[in-house]
C-alpha positions in Angstrom: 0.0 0.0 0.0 0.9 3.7 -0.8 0.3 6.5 1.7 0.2 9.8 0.8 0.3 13.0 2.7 -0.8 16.4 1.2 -0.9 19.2 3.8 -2.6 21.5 2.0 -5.2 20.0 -0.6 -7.4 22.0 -2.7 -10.5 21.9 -5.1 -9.2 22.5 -8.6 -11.1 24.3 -11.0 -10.5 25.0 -14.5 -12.3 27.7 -16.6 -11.8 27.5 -20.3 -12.1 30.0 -22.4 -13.3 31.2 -26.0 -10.8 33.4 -26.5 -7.3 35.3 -24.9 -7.7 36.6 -21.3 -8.7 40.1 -21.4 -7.9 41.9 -18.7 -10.6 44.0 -16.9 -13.1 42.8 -19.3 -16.1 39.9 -18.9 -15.9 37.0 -20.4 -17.9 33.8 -20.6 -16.3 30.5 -20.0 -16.9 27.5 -22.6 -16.4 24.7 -19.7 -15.9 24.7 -16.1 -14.4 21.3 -14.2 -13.8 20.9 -10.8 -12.0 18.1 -9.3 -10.0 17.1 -5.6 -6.8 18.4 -6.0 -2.7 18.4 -3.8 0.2 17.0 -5.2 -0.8 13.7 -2.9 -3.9 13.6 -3.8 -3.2 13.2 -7.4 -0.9 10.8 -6.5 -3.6 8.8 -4.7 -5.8 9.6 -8.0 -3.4 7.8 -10.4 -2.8 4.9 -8.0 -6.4 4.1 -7.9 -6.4 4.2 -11.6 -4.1 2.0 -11.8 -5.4 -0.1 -9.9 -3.1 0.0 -6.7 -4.3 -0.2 -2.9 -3.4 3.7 -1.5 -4.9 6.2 1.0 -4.7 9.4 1.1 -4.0 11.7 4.1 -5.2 15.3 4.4 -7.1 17.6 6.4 -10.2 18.7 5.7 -14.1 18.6 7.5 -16.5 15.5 7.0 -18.5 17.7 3.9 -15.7 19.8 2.6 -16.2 19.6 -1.2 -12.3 18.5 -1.7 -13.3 14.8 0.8 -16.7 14.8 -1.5 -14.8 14.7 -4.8 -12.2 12.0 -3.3 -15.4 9.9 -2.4 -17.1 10.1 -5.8 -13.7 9.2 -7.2 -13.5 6.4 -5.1 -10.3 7.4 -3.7 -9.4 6.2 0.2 -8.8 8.8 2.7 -8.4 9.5 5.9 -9.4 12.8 6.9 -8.4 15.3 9.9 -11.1 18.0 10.6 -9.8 21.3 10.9 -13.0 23.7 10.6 -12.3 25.7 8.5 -13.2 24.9 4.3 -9.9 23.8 2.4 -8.8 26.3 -1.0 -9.9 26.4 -4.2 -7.8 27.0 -7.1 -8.8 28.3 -10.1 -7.0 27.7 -13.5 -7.7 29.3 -17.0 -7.2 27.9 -20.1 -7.0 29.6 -23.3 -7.7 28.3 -27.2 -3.6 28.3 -27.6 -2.7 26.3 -24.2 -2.1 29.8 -22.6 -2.7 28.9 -18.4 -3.6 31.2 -16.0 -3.8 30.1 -12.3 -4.7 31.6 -9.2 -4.1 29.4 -5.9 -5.2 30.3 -2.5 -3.4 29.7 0.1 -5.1 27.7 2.5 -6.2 27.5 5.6 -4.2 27.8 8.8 -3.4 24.7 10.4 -2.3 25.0 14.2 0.7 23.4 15.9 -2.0 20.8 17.7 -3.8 20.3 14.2 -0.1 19.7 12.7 1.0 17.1 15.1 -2.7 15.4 14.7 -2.3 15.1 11.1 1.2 13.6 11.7 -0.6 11.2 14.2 -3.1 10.4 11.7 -0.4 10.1 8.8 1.5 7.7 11.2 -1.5 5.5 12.4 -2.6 5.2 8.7 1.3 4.3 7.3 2.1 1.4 9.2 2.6 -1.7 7.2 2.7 0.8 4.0 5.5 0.0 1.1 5.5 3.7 0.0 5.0 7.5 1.7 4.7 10.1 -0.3 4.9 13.5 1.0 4.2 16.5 -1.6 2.6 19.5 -2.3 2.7 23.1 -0.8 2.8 23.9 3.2 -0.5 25.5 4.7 0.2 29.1 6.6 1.6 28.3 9.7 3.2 25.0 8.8 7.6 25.7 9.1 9.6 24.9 6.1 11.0 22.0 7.8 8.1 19.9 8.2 8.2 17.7 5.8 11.6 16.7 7.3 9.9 16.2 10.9 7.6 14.0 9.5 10.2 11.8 7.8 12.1 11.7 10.6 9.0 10.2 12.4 8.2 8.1 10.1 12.0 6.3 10.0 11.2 6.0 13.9 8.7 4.5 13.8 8.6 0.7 13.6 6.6 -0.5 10.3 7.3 -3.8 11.3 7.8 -4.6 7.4 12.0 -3.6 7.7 14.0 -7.3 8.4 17.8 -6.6 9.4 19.6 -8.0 6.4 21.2 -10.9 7.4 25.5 -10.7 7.7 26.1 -13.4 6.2 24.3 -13.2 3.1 25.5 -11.0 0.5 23.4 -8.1 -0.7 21.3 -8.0 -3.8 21.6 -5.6 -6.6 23.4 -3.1 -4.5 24.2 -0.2 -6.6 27.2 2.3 -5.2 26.2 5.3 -2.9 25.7 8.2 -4.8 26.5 11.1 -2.5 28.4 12.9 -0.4 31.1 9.7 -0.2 31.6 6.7 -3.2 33.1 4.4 -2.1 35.8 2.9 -5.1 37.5 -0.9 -4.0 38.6 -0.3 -0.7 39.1 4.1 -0.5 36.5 6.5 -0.2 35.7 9.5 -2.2 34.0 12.6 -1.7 33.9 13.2 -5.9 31.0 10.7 -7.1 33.7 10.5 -10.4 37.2 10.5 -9.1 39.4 10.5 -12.3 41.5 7.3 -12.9 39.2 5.1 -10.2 40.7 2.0 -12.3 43.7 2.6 -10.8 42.3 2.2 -7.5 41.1 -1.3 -8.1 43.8 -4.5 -7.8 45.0 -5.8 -11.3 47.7 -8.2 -10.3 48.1 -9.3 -13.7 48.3 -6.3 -15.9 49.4 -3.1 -14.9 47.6 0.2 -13.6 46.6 1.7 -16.9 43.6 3.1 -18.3 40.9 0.6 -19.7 41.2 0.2 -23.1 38.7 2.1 -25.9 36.9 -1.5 -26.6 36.4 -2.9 -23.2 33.3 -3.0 -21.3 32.4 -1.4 -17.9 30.5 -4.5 -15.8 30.1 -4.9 -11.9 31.6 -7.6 -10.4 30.7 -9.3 -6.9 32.4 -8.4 -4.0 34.3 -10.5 -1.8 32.1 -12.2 0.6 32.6 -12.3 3.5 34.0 -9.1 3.6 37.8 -8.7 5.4 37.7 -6.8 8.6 38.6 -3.6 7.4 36.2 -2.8 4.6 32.6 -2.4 3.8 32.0 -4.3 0.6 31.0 -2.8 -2.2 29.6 -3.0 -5.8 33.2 -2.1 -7.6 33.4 -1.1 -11.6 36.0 -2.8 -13.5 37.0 -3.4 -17.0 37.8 -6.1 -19.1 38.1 -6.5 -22.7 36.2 -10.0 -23.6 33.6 -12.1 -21.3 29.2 -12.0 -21.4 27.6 -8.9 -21.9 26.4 -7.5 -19.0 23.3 -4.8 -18.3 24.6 -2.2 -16.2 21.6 -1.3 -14.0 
């Protein structure tokens, strides 16, 4: 299952028009459509269409129009009433694909309604394969709480996360990306130190470059691993053997 979390939903609405927007003039609309809308709500959206198991966390009263149109989408929520009615955003569309949009920003959500729909989003996450957190903050929400909520998430136990076993070597382990690589048995801080093949042992050739026609594959690691290193996934080079799909 897929949990998503959007802290500050909306009710989309798109206005299309016959012609340009003129400004300070009135104009009639050709079509108007309204649907629920937050980055995790659409999220939640596509999953259903796709036929995968999801719920979507939000706030938001019992009747608010946003819960209504997640309802007649037959989209699971869970739903953390805040009285006050969630935003509306309004976008308009011209003939040429010219969009105008216009998006409210929301109500205010206090540091108890915060810290309830954390509680909700962790009551409604455990034994979940996926969070998603996305979408704009509410007024009154800090910048950084998107990162309190992961961090309370990774606290939390899901009871789905098995130590891997030490003696059993990893699967398709792919090298950190950043701040550190780690190349045979040194550490980097550049994700592309030059001349990394001369890092990695080559008893029987010596420490050049890899030829123009060889192929970069992964090879295993030593397993078990010698005291002092971490095994790693290690490039190398080698001019014949099977083809191998770098992943």
């Amino acid at each position: 299952m897929i949990v998503t979390l959007t802290a500050n939903p909306s009710l989309d609405r798109t206005v299309a028009l016959p012609g340009p927007l003129l400004r300070g003039e009135v104009q009639r609309a050709v079509s108007v459509r309204q649907e629920s809308g937050g980055k995790g709500v659409n999220v939640s959206r596509a999953l259903v269409a796709s036929g995968m198991t999801t719920v979507a966390v939000l706030p938001g009263a019992e009747a608010d129009p946003v819960l209504a149109g997640l309802r007649a989408g037959d989209v699971p929520f869970a739903a953390l009433p805040i009285g006050e009615p969630l935003r509306s955003n309004v976008a308009l569309t011209e003939p040429g694909g010219v969009t105008t949009k216009i998006n409210e920003p929301g109500p205010v959500l206090s540091a108890d309604q915060q810290e309830a729909l954390i509680g909700l989003l962790l009551d409604r996450s455990r034994g979940a394969s996926w969070v998603v957190l996305a979408g704009s903050l509410p007024p009154g929400v800090p910048v950084d709480f998107y990162a309190t909520v992961t961090r309370r998430l990774r606290s939390m136990d899901h009871g789905n996360e098995a130590p891997s076993s030490p003696s059993t070597p990893p699967a398709n382990r792919s090298p950190p990306r950043s701040p550190a690589m780690r190349w045979g048995n040194r550490i980097s801080s550049n994700p592309t130190p030059r001349n990394w093949w001369n890092w990695l042992p080559q008893p029987d050739s010596p420490r050049t470059s890899p030829p123009r026609n060889s192929k970069r594959i992964r090879r295993l690691p030593r397993w078990p691993p010698p005291p002092s290193c971490v095994p790693e996934w290690v490039p190398c080079w080698q001019r014949s053997g099977p083809r191998v799909r770098c992943l």
